[in-house]
PDB file of N, H, CA, C and O in Angstrom:
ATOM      1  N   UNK A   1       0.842  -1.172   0.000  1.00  0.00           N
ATOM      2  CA  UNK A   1       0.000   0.000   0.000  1.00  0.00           C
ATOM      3  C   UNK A   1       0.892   1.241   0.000  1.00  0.00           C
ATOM      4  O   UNK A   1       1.824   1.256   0.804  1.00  0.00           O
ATOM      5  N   UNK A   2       0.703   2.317  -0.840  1.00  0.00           N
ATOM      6  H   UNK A   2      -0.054   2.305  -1.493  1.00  0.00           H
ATOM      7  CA  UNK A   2       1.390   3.397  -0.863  1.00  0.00           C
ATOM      8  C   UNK A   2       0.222   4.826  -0.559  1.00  0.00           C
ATOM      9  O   UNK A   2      -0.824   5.196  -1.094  1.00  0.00           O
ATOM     10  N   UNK A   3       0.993   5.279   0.479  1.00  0.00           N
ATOM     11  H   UNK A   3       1.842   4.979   0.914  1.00  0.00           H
ATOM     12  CA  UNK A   3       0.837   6.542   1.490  1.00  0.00           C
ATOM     13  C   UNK A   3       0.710   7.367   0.438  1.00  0.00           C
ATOM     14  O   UNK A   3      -0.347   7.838   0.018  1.00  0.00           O
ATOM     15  N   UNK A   4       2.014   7.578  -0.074  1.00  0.00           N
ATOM     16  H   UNK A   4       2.873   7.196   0.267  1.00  0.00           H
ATOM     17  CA  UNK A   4       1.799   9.063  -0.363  1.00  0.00           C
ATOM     18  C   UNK A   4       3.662   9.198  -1.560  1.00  0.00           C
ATOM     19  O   UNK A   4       4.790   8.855  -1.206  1.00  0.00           O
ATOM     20  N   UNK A   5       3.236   9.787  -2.862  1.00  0.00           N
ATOM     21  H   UNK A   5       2.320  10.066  -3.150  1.00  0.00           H
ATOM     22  CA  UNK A   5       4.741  10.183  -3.934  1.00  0.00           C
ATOM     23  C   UNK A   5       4.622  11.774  -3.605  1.00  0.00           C
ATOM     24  O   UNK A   5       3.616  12.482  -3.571  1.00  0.00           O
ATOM     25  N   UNK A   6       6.034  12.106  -3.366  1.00  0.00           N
ATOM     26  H   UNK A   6       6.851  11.531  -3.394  1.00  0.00           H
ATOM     27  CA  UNK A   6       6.438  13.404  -2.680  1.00  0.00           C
ATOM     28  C   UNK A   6       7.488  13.537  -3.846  1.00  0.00           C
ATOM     29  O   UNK A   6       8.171  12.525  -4.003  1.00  0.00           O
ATOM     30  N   UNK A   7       7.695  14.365  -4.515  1.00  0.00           N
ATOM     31  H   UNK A   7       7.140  15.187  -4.388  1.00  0.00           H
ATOM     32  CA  UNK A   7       8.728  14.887  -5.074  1.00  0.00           C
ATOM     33  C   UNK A   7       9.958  15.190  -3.928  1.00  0.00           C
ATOM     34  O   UNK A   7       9.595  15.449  -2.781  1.00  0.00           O
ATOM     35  N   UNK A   8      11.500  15.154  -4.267  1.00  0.00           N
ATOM     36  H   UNK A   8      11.795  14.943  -5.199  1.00  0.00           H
ATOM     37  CA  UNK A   8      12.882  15.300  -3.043  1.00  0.00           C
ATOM     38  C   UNK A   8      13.351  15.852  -3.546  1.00  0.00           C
ATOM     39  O   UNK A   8      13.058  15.421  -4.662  1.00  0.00           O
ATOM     40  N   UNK A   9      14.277  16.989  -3.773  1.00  0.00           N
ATOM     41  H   UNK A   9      14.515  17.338  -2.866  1.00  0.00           H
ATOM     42  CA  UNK A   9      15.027  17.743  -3.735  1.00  0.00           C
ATOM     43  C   UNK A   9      16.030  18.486  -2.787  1.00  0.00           C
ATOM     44  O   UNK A   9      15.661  19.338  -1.979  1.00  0.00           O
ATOM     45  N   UNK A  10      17.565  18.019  -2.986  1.00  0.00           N
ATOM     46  H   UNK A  10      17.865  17.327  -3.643  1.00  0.00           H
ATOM     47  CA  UNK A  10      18.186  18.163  -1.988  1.00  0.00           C
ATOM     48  C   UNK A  10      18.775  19.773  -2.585  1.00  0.00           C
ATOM     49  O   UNK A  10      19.955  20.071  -2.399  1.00  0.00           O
ATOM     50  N   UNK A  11      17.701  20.857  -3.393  1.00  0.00           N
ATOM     51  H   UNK A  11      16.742  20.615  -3.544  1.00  0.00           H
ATOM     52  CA  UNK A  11      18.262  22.343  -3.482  1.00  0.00           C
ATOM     53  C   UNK A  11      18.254  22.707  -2.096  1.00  0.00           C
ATOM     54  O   UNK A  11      19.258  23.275  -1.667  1.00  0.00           O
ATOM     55  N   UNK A  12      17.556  22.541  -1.531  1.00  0.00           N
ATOM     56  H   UNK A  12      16.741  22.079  -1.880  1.00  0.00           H
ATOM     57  CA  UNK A  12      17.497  23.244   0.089  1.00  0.00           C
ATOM     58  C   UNK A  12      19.006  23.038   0.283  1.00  0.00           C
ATOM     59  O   UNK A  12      19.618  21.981   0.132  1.00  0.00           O
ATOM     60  N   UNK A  13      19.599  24.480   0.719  1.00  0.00           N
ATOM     61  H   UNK A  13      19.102  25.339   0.842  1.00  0.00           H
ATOM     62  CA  UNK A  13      20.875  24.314   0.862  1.00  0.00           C
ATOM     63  C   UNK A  13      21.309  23.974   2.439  1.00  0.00           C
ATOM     64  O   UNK A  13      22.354  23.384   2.712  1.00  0.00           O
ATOM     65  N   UNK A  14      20.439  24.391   3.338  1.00  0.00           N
ATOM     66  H   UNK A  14      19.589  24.870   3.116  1.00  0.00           H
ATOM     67  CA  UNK A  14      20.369  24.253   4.732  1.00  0.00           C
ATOM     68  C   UNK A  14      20.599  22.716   5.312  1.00  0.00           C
ATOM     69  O   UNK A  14      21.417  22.332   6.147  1.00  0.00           O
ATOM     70  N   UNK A  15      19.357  21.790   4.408  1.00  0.00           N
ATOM     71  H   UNK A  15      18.692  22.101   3.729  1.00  0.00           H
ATOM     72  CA  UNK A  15      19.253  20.333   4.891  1.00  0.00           C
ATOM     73  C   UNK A  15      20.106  19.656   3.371  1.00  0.00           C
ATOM     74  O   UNK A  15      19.963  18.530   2.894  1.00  0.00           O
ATOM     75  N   UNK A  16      20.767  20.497   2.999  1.00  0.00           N
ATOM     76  H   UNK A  16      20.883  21.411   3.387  1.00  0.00           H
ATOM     77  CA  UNK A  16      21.902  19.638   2.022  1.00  0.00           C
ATOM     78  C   UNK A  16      22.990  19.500   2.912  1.00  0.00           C
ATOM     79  O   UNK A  16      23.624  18.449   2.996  1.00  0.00           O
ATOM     80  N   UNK A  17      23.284  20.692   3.704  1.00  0.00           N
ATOM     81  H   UNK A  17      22.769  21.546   3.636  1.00  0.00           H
ATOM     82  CA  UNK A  17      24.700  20.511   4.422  1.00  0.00           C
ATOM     83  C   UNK A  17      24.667  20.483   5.444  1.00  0.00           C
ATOM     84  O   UNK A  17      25.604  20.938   6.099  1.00  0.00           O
ATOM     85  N   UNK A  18      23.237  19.767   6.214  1.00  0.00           N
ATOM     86  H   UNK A  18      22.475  19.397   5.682  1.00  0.00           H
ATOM     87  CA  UNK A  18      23.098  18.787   7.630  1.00  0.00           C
ATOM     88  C   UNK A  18      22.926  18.057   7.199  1.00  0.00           C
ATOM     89  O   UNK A  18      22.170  17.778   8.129  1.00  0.00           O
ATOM     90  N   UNK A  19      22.795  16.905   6.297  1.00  0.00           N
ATOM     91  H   UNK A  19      23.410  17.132   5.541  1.00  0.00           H
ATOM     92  CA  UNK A  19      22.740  16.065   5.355  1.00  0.00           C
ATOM     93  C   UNK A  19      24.015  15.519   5.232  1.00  0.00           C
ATOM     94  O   UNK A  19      24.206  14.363   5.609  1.00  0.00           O
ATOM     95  N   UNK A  20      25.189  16.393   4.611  1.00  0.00           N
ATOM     96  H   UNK A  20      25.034  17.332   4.305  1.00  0.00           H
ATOM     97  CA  UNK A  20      26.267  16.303   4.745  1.00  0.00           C
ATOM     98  C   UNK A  20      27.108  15.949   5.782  1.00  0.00           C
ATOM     99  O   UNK A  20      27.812  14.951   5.937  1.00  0.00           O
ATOM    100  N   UNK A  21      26.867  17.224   6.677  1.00  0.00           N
ATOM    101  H   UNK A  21      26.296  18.035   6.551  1.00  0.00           H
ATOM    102  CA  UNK A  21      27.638  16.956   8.102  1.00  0.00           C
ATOM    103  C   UNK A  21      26.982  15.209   9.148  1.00  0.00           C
ATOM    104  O   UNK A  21      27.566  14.584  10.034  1.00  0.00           O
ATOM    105  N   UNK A  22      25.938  15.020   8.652  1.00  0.00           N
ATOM    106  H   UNK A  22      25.464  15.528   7.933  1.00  0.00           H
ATOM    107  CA  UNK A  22      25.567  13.800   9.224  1.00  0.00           C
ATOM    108  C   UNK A  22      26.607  13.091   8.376  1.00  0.00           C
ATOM    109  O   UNK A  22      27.632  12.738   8.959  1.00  0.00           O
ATOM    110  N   UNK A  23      26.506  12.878   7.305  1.00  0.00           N
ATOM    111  H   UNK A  23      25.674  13.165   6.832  1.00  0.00           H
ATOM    112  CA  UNK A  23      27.723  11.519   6.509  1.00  0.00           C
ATOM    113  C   UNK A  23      29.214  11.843   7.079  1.00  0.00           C
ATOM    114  O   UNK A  23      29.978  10.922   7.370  1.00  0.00           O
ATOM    115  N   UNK A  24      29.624  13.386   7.238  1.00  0.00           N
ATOM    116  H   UNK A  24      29.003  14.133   7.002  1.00  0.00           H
ATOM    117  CA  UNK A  24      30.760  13.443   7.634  1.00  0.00           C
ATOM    118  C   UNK A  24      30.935  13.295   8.829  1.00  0.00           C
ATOM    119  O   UNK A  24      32.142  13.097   8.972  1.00  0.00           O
ATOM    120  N   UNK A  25      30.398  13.272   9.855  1.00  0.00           N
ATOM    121  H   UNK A  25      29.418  13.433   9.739  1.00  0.00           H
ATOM    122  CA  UNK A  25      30.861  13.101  11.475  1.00  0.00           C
ATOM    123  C   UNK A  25      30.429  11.388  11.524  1.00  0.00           C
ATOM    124  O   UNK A  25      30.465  10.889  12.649  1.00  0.00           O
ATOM    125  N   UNK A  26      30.040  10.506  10.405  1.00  0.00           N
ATOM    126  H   UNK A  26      30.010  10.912   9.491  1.00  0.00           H
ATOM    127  CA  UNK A  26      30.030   9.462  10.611  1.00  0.00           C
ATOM    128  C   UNK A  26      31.312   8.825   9.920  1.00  0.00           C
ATOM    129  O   UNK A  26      31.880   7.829  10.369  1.00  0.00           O
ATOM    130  N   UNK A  27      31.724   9.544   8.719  1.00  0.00           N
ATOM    131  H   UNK A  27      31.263  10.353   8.354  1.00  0.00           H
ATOM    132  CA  UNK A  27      32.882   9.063   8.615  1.00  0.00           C
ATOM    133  C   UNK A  27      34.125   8.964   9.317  1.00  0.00           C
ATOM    134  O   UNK A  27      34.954   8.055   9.263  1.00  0.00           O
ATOM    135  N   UNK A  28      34.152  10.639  10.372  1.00  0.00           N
ATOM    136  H   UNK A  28      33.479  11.377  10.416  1.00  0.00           H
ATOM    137  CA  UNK A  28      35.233  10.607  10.719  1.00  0.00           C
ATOM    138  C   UNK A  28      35.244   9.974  11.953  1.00  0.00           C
ATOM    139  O   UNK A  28      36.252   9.898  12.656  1.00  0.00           O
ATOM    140  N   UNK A  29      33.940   9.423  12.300  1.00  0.00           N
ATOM    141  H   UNK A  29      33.121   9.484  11.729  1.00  0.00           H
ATOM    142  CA  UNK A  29      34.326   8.904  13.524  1.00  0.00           C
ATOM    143  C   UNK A  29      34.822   7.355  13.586  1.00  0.00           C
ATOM    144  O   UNK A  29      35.447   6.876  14.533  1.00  0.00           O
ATOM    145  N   UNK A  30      34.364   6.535  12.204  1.00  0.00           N
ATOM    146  H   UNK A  30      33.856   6.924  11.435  1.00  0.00           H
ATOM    147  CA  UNK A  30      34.885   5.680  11.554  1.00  0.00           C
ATOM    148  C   UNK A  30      36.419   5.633  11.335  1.00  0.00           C
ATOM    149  O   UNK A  30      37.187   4.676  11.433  1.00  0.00           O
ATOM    150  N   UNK A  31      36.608   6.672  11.077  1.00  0.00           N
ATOM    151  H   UNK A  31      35.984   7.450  10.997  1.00  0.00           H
ATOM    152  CA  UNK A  31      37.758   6.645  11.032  1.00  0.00           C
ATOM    153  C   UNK A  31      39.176   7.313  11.767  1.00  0.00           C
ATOM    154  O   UNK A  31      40.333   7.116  11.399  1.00  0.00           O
ATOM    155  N   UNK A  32      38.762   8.070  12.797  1.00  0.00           N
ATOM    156  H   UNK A  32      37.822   8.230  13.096  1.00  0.00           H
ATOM    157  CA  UNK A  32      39.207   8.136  14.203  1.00  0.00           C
ATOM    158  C   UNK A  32      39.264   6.859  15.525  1.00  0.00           C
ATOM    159  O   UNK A  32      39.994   6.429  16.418  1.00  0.00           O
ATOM    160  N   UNK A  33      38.044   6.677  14.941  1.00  0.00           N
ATOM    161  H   UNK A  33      37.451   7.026  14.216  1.00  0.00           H
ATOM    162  CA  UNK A  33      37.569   5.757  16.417  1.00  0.00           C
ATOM    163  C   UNK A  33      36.988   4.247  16.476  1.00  0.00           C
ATOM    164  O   UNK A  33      36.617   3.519  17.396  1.00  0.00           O
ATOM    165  N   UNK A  34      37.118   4.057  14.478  1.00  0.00           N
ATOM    166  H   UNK A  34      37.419   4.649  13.730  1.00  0.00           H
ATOM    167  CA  UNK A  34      36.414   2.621  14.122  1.00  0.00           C
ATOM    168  C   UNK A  34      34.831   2.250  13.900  1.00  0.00           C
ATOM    169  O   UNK A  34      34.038   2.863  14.615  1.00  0.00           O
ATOM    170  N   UNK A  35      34.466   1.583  13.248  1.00  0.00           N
ATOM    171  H   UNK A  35      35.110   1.085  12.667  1.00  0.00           H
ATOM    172  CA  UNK A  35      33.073   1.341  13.227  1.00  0.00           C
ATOM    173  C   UNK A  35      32.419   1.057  14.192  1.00  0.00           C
ATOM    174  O   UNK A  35      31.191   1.119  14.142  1.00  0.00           O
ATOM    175  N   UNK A  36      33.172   0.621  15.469  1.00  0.00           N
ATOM    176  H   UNK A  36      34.170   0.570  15.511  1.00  0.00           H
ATOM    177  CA  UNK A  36      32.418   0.003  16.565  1.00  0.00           C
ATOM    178  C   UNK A  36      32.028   1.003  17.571  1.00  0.00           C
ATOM    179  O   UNK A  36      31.600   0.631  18.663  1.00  0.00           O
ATOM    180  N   UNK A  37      32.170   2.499  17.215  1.00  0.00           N
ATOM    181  H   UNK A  37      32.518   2.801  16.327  1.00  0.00           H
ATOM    182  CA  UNK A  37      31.984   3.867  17.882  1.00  0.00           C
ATOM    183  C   UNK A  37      30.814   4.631  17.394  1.00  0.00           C
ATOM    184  O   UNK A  37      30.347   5.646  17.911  1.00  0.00           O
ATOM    185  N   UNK A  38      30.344   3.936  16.195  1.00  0.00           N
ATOM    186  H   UNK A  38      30.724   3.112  15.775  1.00  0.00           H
ATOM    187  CA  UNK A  38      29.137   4.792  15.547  1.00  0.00           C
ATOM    188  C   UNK A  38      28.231   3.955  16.548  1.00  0.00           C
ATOM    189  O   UNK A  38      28.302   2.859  17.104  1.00  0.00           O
ATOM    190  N   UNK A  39      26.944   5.505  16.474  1.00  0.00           N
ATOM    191  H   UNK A  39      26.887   6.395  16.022  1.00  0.00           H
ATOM    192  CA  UNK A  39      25.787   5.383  17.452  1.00  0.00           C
ATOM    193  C   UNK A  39      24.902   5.843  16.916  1.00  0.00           C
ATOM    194  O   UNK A  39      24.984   6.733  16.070  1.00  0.00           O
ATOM    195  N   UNK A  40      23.647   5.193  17.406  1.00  0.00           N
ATOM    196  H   UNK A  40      23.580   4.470  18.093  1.00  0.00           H
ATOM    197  CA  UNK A  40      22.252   5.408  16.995  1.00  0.00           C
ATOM    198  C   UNK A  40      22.544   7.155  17.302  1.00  0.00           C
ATOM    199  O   UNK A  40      23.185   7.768  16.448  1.00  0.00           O
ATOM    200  N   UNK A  41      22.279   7.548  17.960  1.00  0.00           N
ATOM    201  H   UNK A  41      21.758   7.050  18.653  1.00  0.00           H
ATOM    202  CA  UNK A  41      22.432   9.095  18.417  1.00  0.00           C
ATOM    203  C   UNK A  41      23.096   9.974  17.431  1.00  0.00           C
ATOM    204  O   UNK A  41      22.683  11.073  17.063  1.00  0.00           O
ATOM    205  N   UNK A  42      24.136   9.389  17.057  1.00  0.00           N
ATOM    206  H   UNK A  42      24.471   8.496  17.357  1.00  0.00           H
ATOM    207  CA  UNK A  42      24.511  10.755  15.730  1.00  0.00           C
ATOM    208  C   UNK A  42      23.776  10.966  14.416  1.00  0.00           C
ATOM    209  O   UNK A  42      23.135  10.040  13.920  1.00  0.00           O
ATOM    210  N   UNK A  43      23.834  11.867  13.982  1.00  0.00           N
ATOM    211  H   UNK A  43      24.355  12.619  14.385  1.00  0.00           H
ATOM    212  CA  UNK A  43      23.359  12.575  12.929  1.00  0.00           C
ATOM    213  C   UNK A  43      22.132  13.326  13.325  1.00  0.00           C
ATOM    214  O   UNK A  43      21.484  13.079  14.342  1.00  0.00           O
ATOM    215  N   UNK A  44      21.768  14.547  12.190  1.00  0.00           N
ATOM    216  H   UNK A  44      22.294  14.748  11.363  1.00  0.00           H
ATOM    217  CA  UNK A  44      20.265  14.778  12.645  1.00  0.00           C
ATOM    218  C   UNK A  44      19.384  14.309  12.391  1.00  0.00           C
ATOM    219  O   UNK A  44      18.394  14.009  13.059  1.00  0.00           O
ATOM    220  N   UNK A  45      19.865  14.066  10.435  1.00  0.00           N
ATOM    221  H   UNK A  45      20.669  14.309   9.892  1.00  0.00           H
ATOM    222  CA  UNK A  45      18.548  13.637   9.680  1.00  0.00           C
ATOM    223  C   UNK A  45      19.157  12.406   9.230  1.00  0.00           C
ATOM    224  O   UNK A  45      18.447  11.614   8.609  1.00  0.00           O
ATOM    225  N   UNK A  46      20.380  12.129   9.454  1.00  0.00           N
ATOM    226  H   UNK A  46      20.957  12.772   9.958  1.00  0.00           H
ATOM    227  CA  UNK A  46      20.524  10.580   8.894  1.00  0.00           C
ATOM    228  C   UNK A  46      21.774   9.918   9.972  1.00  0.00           C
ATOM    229  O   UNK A  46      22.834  10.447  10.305  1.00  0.00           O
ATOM    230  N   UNK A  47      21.125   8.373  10.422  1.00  0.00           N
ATOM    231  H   UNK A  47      20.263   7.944  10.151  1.00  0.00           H
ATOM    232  CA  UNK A  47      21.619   8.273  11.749  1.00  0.00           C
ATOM    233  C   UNK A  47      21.789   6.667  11.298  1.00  0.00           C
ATOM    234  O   UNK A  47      20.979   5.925  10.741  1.00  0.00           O
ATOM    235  N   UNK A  48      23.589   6.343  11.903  1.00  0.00           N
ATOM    236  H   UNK A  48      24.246   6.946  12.356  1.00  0.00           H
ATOM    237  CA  UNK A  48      23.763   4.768  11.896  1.00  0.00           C
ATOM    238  C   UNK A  48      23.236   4.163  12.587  1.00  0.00           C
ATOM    239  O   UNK A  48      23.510   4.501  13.739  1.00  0.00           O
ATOM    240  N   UNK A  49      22.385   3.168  12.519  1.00  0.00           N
ATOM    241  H   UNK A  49      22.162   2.894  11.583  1.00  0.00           H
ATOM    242  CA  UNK A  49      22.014   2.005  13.476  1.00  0.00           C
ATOM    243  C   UNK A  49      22.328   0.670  13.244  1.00  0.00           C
ATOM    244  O   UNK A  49      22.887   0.290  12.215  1.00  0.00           O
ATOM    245  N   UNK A  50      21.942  -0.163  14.290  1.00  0.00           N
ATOM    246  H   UNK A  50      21.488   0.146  15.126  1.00  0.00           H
ATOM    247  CA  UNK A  50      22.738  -1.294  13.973  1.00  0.00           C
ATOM    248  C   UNK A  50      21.929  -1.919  13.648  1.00  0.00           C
ATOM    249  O   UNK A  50      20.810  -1.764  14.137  1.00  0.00           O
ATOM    250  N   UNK A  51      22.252  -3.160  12.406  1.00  0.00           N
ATOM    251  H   UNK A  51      23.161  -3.286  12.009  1.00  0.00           H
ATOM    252  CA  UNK A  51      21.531  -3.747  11.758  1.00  0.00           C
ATOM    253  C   UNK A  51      21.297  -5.688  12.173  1.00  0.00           C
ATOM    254  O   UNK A  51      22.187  -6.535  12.257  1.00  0.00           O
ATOM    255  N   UNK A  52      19.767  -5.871  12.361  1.00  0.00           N
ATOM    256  H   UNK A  52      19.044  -5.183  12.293  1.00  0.00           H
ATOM    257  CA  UNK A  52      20.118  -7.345  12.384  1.00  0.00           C
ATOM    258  C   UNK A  52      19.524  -7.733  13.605  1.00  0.00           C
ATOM    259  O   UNK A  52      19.362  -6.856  14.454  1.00  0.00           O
ATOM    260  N   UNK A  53      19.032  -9.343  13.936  1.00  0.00           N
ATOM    261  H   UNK A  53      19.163 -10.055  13.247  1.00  0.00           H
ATOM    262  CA  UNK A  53      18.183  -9.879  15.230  1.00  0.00           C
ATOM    263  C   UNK A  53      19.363  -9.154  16.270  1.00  0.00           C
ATOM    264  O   UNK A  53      20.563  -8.883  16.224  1.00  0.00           O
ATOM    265  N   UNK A  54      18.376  -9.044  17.097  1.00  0.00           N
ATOM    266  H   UNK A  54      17.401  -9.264  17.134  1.00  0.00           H
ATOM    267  CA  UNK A  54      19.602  -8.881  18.595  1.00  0.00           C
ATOM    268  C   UNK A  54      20.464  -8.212  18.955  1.00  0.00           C
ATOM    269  O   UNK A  54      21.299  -7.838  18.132  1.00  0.00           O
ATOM    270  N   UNK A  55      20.560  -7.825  20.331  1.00  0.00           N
ATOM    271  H   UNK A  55      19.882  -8.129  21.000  1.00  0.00           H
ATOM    272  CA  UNK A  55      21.562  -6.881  20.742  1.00  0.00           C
ATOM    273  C   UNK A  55      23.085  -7.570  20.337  1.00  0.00           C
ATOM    274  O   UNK A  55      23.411  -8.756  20.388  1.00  0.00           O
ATOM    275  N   UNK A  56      23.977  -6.249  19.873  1.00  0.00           N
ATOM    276  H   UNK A  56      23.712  -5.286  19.832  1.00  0.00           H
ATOM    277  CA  UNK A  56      25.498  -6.929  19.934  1.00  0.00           C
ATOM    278  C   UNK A  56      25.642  -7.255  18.445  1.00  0.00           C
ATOM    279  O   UNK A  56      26.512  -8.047  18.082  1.00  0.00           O
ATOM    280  N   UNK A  57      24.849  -6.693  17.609  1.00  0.00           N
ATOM    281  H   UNK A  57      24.143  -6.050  17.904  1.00  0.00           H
ATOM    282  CA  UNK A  57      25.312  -6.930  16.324  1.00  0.00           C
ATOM    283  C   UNK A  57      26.060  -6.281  15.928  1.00  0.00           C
ATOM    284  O   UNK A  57      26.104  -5.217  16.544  1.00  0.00           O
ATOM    285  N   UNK A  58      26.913  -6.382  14.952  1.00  0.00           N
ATOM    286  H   UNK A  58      26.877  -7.247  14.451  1.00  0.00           H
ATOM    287  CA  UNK A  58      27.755  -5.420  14.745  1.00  0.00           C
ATOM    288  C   UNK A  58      27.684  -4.917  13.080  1.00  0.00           C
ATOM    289  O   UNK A  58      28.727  -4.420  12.653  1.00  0.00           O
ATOM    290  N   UNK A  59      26.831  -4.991  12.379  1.00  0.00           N
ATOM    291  H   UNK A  59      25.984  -5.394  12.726  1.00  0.00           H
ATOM    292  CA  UNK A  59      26.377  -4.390  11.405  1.00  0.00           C
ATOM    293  C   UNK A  59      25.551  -3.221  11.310  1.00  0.00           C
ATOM    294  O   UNK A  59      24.719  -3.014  12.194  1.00  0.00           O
ATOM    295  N   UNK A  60      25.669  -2.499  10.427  1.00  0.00           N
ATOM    296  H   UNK A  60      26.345  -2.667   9.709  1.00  0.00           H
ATOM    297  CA  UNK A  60      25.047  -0.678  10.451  1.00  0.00           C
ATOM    298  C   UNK A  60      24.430  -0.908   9.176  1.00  0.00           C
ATOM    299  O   UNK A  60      24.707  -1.641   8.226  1.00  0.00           O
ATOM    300  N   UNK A  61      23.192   0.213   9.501  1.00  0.00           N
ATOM    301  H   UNK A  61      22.967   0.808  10.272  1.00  0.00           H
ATOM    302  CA  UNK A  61      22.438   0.535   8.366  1.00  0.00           C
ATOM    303  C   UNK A  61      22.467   2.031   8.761  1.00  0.00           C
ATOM    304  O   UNK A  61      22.886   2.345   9.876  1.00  0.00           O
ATOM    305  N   UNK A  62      21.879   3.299   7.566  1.00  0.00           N
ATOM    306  H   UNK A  62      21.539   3.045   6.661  1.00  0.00           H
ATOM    307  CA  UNK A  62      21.762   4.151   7.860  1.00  0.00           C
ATOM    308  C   UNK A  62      20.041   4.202   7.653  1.00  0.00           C
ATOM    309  O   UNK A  62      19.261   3.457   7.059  1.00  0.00           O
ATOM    310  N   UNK A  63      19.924   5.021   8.171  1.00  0.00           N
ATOM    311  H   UNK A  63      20.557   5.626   8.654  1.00  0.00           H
ATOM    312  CA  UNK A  63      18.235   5.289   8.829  1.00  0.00           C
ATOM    313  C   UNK A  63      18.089   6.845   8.356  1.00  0.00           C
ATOM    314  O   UNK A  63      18.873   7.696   8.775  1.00  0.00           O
ATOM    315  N   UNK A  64      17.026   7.154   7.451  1.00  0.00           N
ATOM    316  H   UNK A  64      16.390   6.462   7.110  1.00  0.00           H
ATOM    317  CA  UNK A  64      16.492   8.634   7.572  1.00  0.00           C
ATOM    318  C   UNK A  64      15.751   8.960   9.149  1.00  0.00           C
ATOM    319  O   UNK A  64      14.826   8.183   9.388  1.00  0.00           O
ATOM    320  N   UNK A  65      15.979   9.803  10.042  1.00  0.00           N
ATOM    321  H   UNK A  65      16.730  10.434   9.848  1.00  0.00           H
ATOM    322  CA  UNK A  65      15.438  10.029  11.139  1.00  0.00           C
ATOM    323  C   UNK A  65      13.902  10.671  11.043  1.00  0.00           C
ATOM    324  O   UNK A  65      13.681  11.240   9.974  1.00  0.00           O
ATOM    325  N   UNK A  66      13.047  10.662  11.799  1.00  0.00           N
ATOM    326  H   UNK A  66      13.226  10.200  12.667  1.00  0.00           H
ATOM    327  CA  UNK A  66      11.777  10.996  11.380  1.00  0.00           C
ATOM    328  C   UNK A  66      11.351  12.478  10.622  1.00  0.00           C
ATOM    329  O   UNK A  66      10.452  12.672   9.803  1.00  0.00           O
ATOM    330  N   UNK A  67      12.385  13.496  11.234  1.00  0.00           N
ATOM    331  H   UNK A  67      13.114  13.338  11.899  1.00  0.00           H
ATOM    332  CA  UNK A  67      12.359  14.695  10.869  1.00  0.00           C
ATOM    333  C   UNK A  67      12.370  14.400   8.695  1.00  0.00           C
ATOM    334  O   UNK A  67      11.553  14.241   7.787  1.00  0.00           O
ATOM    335  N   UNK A  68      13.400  14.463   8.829  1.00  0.00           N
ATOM    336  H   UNK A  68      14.063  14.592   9.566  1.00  0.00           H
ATOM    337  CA  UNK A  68      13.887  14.291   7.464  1.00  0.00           C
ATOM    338  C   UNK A  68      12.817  13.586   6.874  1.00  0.00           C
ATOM    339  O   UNK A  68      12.131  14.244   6.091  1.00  0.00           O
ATOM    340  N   UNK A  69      12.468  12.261   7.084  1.00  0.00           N
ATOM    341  H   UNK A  69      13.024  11.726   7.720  1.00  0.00           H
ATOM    342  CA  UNK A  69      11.070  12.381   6.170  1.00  0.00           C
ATOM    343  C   UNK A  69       9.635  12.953   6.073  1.00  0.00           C
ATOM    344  O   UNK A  69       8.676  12.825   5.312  1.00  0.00           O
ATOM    345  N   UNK A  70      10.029  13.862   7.553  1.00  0.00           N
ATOM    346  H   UNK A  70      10.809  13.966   8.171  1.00  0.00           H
ATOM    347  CA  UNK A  70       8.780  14.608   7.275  1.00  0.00           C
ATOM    348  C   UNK A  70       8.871  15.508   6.463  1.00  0.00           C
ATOM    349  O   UNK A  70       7.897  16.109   6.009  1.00  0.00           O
ATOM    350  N   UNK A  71      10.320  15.778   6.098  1.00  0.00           N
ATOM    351  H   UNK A  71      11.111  15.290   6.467  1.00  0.00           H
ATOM    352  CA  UNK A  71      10.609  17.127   4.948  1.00  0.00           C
ATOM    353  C   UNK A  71      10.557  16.677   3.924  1.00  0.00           C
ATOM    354  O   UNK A  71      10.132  17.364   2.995  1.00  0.00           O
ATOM    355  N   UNK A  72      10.976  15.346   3.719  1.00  0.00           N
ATOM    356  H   UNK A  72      11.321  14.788   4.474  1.00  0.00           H
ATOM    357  CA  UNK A  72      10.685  14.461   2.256  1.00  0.00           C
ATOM    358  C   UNK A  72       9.273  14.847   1.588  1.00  0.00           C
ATOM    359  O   UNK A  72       8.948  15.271   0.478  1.00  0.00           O
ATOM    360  N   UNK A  73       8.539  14.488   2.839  1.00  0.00           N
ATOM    361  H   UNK A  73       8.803  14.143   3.740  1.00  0.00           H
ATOM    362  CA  UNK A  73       6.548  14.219   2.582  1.00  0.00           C
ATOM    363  C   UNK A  73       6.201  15.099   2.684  1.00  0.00           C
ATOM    364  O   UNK A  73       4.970  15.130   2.690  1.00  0.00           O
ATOM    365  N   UNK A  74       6.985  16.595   2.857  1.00  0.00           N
ATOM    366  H   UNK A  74       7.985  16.569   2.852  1.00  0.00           H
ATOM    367  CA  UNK A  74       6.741  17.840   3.193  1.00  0.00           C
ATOM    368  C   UNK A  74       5.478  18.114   4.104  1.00  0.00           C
ATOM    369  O   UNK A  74       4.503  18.790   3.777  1.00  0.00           O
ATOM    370  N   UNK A  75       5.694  17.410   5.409  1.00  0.00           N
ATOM    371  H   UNK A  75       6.486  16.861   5.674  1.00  0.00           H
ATOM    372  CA  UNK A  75       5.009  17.810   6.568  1.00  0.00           C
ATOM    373  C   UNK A  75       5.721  18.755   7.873  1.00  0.00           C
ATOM    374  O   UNK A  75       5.253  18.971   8.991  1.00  0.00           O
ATOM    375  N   UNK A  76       6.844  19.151   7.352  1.00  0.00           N
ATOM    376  H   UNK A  76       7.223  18.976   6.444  1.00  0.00           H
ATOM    377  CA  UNK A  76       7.631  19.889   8.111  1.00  0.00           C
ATOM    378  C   UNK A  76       7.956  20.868   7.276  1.00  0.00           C
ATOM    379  O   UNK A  76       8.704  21.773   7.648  1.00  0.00           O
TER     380      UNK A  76
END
């Protein structure tokens, strides 16, 4: 079942480069501090979590955070 087709556009220059800074403070912490340092908690609008049954996994997905798709669906 489909909700709802929203046109995306990342012109918004504001949530292009929190957008950004989310990929970059995940890289560098990857690469300061290793993959096993990324946390649900970082980013604003796009946030690593861990992927998979059960606590202690050690696989990541990235997640749009709720905000961000409310700007997608333009409810924000």
């Amino acid at each position: 079942m489909c909700h709802q087709i929203a046109e995306f556009d990342l012109g918004d220059q504001e949530l292009y480069l929190q957008i950004k800074a989310d990929y970059d403070l995940v890289r560098s912490v990857i690469r300061t501090k290793g993959f096993h340092a990324l946390r649900g908690s970082m980013g604003v609008f796009v946030q690593p979590r861990t992927k998979g049954p059960g606590h202690g996994s050690t696989s990541r997905a990235f997640y749009a955070r709720t905000r961000l798709v409310g700007k997608i669906l333009g409810l924000e």
